[in-house]
N, C-alpha and C positions, 0 to 999 in steps of 0.2 A: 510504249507498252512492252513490259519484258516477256522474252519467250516463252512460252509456254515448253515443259517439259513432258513428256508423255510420263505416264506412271510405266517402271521395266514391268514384262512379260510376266506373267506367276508361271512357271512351269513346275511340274511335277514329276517326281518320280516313279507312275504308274499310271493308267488309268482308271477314271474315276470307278468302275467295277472295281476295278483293285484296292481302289482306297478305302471304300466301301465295307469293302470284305474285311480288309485289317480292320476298320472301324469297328466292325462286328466283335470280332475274335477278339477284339483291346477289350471292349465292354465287357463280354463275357468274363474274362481274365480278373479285368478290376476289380466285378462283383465278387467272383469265387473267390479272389484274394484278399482284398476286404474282408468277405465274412470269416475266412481261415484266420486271418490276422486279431480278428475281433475274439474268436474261441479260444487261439493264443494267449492273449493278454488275460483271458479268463483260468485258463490252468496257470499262470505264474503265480498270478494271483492265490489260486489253489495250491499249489506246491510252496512257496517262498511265502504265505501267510499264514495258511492252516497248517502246512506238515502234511500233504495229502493230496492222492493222486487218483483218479479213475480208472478201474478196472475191471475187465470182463473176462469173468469164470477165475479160476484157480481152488487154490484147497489154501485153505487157513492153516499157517506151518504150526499152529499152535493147542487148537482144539480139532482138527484134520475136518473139519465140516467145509461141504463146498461152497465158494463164494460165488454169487449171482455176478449182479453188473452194481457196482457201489463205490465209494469213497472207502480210500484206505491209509491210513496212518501211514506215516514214512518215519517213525521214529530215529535219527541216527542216520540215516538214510539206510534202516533197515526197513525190507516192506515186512507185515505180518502175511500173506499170502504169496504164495509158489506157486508157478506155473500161470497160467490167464494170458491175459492183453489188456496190455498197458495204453487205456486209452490217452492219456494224459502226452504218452510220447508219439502216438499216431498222430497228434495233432501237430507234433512240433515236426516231424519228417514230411508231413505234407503238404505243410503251409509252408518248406523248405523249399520244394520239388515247384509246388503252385507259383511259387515266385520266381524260379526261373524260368518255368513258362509264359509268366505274366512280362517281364524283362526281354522275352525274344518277341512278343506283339508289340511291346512299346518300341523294340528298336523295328521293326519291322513298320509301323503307321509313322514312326518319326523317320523311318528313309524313305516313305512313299510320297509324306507331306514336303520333302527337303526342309525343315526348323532346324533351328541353333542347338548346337548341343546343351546351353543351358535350358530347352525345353525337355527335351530326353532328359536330365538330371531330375527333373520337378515330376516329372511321369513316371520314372523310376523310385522317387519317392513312398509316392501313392502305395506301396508296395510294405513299407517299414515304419510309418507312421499311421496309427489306428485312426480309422474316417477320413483319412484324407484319399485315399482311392474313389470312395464315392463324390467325395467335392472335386477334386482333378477332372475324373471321368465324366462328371456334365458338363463342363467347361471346354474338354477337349472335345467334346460329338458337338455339341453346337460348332463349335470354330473349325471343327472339319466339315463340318454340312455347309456350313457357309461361305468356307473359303471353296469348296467343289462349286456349289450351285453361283458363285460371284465371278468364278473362272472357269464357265463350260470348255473353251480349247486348250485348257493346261495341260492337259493331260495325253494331250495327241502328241506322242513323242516321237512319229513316224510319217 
């Protein structure tokens, strides 16, 4: 009969509370980022299709009436309105900012989990490819729930 080998240790880099918590803060991150990314790929679409961007308030440089909140020509890449907020670029600064906060939770649950850096690569994805944040992030809560509750002493680092 050959020996039997014990399966090595699962240790962690945190305790399960801790893991927990990044698990949390990943989630959150993923969704906000996800959906920023989804509104993203919706203004490209609007600028590099139609010629046009959203914007809230300014004065029309051409008949001087005030502009609400609407769709505006970019002819040239001249806009017809002056002054406003440029919502079409508040999305791209945000979902800029959103992703590296989403980037310091993944690397933060991938050092608590200790994973391969090819996992951190596929998490960091999730981030620059539209819907796949959402598929990642189910994939990784079950497999962090499950590898905490299958190794209750990993985590006793002391």
């Amino acid at each position: 009969m050959p020996p039997t080998v014990a399966a090595p240790k699962r240790r962690f880099g945190g305790t399960p509370a801790q893991i927990l918590s990044a698990l949390k803060f990943y989630k959150v991150l993923a969704y906000a980022t996800g959906s920023m990314l989804l509104l993203l790929c919706l203004e490209l679409v609007l600028r590099y299709g139609f010629q046009s961007v959203l914007m809230a308030g300014g004065t029309n440089s051409v008949t001087g009436a005030s502009h609400g909140l609407g769709f505006v020509s970019i002819d040239g890449g001249v806009m017809a309105v002056a002054g406003g907020v440029n919502l079409s670029t508040l999305v791209l600064i945000v979902h800029g900012w959103m992703y590296v906060i989403y980037l310091i939770a993944d690397f933060r649950l991938w050092s608590l989990m200790r994973w391969s850096f090819g996992k951190l690569v596929l998490i960091a994805l999730g981030g620059v490819v539209p819907f796949l944040s959402f598929i990642v992030e189910g994939r990784i809560h079950k497999e962090v729930l499950g590898e905490v509750a299958a190794n209750p002493k990993a985590g006793k680092r002391y």
